[in-house]
C-alpha positions as CSV (number, residue, x, y, z in Angstrom):
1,X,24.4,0.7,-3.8
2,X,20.9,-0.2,-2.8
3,X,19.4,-4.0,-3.2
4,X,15.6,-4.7,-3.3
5,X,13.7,-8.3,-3.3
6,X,10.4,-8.9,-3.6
7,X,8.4,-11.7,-2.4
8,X,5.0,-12.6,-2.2
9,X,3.5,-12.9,-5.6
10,X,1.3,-15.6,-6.8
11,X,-1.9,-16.8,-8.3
12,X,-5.4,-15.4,-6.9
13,X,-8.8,-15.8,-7.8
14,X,-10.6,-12.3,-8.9
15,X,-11.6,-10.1,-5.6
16,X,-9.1,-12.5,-3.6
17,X,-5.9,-10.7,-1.3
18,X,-2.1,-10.9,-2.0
19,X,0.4,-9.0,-0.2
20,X,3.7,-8.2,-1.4
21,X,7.0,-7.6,0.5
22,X,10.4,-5.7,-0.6
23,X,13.2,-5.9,1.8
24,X,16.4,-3.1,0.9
25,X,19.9,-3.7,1.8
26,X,22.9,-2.1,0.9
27,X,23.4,2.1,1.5
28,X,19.5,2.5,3.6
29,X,20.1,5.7,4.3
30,X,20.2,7.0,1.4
31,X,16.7,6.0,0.1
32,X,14.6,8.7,-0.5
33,X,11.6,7.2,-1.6
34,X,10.4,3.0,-2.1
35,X,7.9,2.0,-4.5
36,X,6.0,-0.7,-6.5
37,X,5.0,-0.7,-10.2
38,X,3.9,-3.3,-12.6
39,X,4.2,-4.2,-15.9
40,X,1.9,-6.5,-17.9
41,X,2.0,-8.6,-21.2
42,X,2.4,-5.9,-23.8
43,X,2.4,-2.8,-22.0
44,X,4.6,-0.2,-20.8
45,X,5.7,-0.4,-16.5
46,X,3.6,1.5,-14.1
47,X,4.0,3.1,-11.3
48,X,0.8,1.3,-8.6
49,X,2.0,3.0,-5.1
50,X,4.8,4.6,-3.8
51,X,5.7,5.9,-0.4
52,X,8.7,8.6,0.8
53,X,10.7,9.3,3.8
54,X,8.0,11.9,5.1
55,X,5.6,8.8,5.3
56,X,3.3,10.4,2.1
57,X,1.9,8.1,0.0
58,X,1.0,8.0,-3.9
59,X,-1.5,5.5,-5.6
60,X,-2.5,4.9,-9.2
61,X,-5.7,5.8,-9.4
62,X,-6.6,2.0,-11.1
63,X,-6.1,0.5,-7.3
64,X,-7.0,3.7,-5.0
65,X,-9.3,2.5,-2.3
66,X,-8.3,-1.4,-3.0
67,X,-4.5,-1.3,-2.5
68,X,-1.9,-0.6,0.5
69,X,1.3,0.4,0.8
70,X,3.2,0.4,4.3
71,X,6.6,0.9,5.6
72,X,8.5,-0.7,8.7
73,X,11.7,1.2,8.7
74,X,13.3,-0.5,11.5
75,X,12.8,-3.9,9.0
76,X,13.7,-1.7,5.6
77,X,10.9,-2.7,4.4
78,X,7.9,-1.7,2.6
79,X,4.9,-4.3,1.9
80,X,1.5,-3.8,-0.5
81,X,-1.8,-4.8,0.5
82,X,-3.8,-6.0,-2.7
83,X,-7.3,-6.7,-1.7
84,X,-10.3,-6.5,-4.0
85,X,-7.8,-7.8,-7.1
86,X,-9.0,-7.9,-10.8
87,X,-7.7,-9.5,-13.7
88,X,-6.1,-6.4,-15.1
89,X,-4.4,-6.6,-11.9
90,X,-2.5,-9.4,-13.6
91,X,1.3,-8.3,-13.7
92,X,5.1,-8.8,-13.2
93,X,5.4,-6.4,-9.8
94,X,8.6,-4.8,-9.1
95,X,9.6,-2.9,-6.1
96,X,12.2,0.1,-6.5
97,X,14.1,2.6,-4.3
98,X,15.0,5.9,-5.1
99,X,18.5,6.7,-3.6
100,X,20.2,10.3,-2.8
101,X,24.1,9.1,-3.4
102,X,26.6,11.7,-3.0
103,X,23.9,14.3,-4.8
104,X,22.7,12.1,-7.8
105,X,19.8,10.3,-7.6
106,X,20.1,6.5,-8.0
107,X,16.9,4.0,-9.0
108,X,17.1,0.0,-8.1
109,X,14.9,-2.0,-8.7
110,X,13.9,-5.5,-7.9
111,X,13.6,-8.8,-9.9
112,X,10.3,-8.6,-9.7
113,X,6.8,-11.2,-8.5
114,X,4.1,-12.4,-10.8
115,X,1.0,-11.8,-9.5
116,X,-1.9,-13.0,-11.8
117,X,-5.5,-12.9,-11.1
118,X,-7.7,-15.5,-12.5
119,X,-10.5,-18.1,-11.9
């Protein structure tokens, strides 16, 4: 079993800065992959950036260039630099692990953090 828990989330004002943390517990070693993905009023969850053992990172195209994702493994825990944010950037984030259990591949995910964006 793998826990996740975000913090960090908030209100902003349009081309202001959050950052967002996720902290796992639980079976760490078996994480293959962390990641965050959002889901706003009335649409479907995304995936915004994810990161994997190797280091290799993955954006959305939508916040290439604006957002950051980051690992400290000796924390467990991966953080996501928003700067530049937009309205549309307005969302419930959720941080999730990917876990390699015994040859099946597990997904947690987190409680998630509103972030909304707005003057």
């Amino acid at each position: 079993q793998v826990q996740v828990v975000e913090s960090g989330g908030g209100l902003v004002q349009p081309g202001g800065s959050l950052r967002l943390s996720c902290a796992a517990s639980g079976s760490i070693f078996s994480i293959t992959s962390m990641g965050w993905y959002r889901q706003a009023p009335g649409k479907q969850r995304e995936l915004v950036a994810d990161i994997i053992d190797s280091g290799g990172t993955h954006y959305a195209d939508s916040v290439k260039g604006r957002f950051t994702i980051s690992r400290d493994n000796a924390k467990n825990t991966i953080d996501l630099q928003m700067i530049s944010l937009r309205p549309e950037d307005t969302a419930v984030y959720y941080c999730n692990a990917v876990a390699d259990i015994r040859g099946s591949r597990f997904r947690y995910w987190g409680q998630g953090t509103q972030v909304t964006v707005s003057s």
